[in-house]
N, C-alpha and C positions, 0 to 999 in steps of 0.2 A: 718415227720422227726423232732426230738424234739431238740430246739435250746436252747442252752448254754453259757453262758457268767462266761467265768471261771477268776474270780478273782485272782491276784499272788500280793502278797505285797514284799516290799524292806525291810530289815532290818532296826531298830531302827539308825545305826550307817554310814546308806545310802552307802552299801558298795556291788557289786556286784562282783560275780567270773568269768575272762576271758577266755575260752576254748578256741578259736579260734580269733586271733584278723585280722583282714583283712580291718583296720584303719576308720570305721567306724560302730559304737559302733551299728545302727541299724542292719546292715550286720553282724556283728560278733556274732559268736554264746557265750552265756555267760549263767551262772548256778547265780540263786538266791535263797538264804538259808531259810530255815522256811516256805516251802511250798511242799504240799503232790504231789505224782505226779501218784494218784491215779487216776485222770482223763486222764491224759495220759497215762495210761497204757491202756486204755478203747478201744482206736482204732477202733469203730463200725460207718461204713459207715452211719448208720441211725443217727447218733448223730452229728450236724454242731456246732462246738466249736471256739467261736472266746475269743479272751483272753484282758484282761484290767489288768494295771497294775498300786499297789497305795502303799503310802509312797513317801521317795525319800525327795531331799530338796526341789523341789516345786511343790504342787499337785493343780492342776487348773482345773480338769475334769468334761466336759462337753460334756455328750454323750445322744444320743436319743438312748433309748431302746426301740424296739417293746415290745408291750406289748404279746407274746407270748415265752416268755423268759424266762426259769431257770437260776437262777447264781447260781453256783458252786463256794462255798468257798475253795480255796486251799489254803487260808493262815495259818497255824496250829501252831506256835511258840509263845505263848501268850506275852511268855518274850521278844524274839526277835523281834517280829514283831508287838506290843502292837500300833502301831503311824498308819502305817496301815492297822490294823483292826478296829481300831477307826474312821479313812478316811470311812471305810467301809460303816460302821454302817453308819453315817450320808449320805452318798450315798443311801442306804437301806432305810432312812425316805422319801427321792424325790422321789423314784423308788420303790414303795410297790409291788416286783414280789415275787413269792416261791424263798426258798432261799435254799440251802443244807448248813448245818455248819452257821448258824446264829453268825456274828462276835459278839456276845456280848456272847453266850453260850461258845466260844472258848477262850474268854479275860477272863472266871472265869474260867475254868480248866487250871490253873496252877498245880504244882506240888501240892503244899499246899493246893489249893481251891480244887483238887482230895481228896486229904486225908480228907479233912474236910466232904466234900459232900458222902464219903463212909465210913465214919465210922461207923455208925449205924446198916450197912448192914447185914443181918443174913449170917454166911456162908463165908466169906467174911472179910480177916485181912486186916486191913493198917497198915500200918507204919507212927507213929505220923510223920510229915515233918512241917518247918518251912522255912521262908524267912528270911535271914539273911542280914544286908551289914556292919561288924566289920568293925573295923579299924585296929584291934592289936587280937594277939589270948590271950591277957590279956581279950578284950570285950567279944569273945566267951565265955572262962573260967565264964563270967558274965553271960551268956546267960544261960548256961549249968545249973548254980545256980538257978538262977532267973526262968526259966523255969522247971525248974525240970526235965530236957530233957536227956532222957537214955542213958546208951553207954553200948554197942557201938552205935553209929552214922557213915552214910555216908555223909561224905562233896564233895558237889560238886558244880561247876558253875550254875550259874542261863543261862535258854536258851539250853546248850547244849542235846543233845542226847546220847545215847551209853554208850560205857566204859570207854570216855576218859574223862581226868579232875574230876576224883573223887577219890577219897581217903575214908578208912574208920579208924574209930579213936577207937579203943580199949580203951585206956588209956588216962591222963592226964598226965600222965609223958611223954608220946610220940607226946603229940599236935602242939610240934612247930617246931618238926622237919617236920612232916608229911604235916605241911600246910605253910611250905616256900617257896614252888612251887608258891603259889596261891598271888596275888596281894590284899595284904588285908589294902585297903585305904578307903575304908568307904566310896565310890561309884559304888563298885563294890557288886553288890547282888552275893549272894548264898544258896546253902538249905542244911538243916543240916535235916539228914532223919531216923530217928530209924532201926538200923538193928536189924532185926530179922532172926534167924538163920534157913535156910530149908537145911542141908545136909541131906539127905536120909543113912539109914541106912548101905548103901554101900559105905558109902564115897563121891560118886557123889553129883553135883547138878542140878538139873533137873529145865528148865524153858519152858513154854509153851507160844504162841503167837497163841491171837482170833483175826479176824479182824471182825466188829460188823457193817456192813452196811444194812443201814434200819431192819427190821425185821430180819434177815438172820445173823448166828453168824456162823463164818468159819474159823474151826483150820488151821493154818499156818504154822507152827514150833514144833520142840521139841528138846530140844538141852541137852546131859548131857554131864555133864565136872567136872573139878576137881578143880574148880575155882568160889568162889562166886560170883565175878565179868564175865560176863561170855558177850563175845564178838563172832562176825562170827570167828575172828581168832582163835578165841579158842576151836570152833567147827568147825574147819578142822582139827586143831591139833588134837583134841580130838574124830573124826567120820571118818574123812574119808575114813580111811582104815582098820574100826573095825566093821566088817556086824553085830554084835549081838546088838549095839548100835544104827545103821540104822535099825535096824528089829525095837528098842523099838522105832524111831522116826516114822515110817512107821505104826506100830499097833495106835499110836495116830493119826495121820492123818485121820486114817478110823475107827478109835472106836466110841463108843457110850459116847456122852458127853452131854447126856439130863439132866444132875444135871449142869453142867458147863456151858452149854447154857440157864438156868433160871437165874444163878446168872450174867452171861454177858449180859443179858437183862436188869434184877434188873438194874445194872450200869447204862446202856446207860439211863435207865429212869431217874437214878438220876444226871446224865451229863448232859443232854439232847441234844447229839453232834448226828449229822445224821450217821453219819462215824468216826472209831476209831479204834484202835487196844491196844490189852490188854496183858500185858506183866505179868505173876505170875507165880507159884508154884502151884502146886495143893497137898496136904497132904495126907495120906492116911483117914483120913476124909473126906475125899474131901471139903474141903477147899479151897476157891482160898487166896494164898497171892499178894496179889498185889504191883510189880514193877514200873510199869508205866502202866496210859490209856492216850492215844494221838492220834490227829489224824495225829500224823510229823511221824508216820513209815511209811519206804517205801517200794514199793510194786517193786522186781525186779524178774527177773529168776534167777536159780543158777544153774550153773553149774557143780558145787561140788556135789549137794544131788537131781539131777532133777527129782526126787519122787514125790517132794513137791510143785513143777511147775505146777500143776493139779489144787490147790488152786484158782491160779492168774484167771481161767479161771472162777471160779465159784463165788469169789470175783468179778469180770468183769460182770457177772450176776446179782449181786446183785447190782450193780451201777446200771445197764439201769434198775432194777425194781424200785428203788429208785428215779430216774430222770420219771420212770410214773409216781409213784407216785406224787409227788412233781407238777407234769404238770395236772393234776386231780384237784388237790387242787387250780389251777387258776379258 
């Protein structure tokens, strides 16, 4: 039985979410942010997972590990959860076990440290991204100068995921309406991310999701919409009730992606992240452009499109060979 010790960090800002409160904080059941829950999606009776938890405003842990131990890194928020996966790290110099997701590999894959680390890549677009914390969208307007930095751009919060809290900037005649929302005090970080345009010749936009554990690259997703920003709500809106649109989601699922699985390897080499998933475009080059690679996407069922539920199981596959692996290596 191979035994695990899954790591889960507290947010920068030491702030945890209540689900169930039943007046003590141990007993109640509670969600913490910027952590994958790819290991619990795992559920395999051969696998004994006990959990530790770091960050928080006071971290004092002192724990005996047997020495026949995987730790599983669930921490994945670089931005968010930077304090600890730091904790981590210095835990990992006392306790030299295999590790899945080494916190110092997941503290440089930021959004920026992505882009930096894959640009090079044959095959393979980024989009220039930077780290930003203006004070005034006077300093962007400087940024923009100074950097030489294209537009359009998407601006968006440092840390979060998805669709929400981003904006994209066309213009500079439009910058200050569009980033009044956003709290721009010159401690608050953000990324400013070169859009580049993938509408497909029909008007749609088409995004694909790999999830890349260990050796083993495993399509997820494929959603087209009529929104560059393209969110799960906008792929009900946009699929659920239009079969020729589930036929193109379904042909990708089960097609032949041996050119798309060299370059999502290529990646994970240059990441060097044990587990991650990969959000792009693919051109009719075939081309990946690249969205986001993280390993904070999460792995649920859906009931909407349950096609694509089939995944989860062979993702779940590629975790226990990933935990032999990793257990070899001791």
């Amino acid at each position: 039985m191979a035994k695990v010790l899954n790591t889960v960090g507290i947010v920068n800002n030491n702030t945890i979410t209540i689900v169930k409160n039943v007046g003590k904080i141990s007993k109640s059941l509670f969600e913490i942010e910027g952590n994958s829950n790819l290991l619990q999606s795992l559920h395999d009776p051969k696998t004994q997972v006990a959990q530790i938890i770091f960050g928080g405003v006071q971290q004092n842990i002192q724990v005996d590990v047997p020495s026949d131990v995987i730790i599983f890194n669930s921490i994945c928020n670089a931005d968010k959860s930077s304090k600890a996966l730091n904790q981590l790290s210095d835990f990992l110099k006392q306790i030299p076990l295999p590790i899945i997701n080494h916190p110092v590999k997941v503290l440089q894959n930021t959004r920026d440290g992505v882009a930096n680390k894959l640009s090079s890549l044959n095959g393979v677009i980024t989009p220039r991204c930077i780290k930003v914390t203006p004070g005034s969208t006077k300093e962007i307007k400087e940024i923009i100068e100074n950097e030489n930095f294209p537009l359009p751009f998407i601006f968006r919060t440092s840390g979060d995921q998805g669709s929400q809290n981003m904006v994209r900037i066309d213009s500079l005649d439009t910058l200050s309406e569009s980033l009044e929302c956003f709290a721009l005090t010159g401690d608050n970080a953000f990324y400013m991310i070169e859009y580049i345009d993938y509408q497909s010749k029909d008007g749609h936009y088409r995004k694909a999701r790999f999830w890349i554990v260990g050796d083993k690259v495993i399509p997820r997703h494929f959603v087209v919409a009529t929104s560059w920003n393209i969110s799960y709500d906008i792929k009900k809106e946009m699929m659920f009730d239009k079969q020729a649109l589930q036929e193109e989601e379904k042909e990708f699922m089960k097609g032949d992606h041996t050119e798309s699985i060299k370059k999502c390897l290529a990646i994970k080499e240059a990441l060097g992240l044990d587990y991650f998933g990969i959000d792009c475009n693919i051109n009719e080059k075939g081309e990946m452009l690249i969205f986001e690679a993280t390993p904070c996407m999460a792995l649920n069922e859906d009931k909407n499109f349950p096609y694509i539920n089939p995944a989860i199981e062979k993702i779940n596959q590629a975790t226990k060979e990933l935990l032999a692996q990793k257990e070899s290596l001791r």
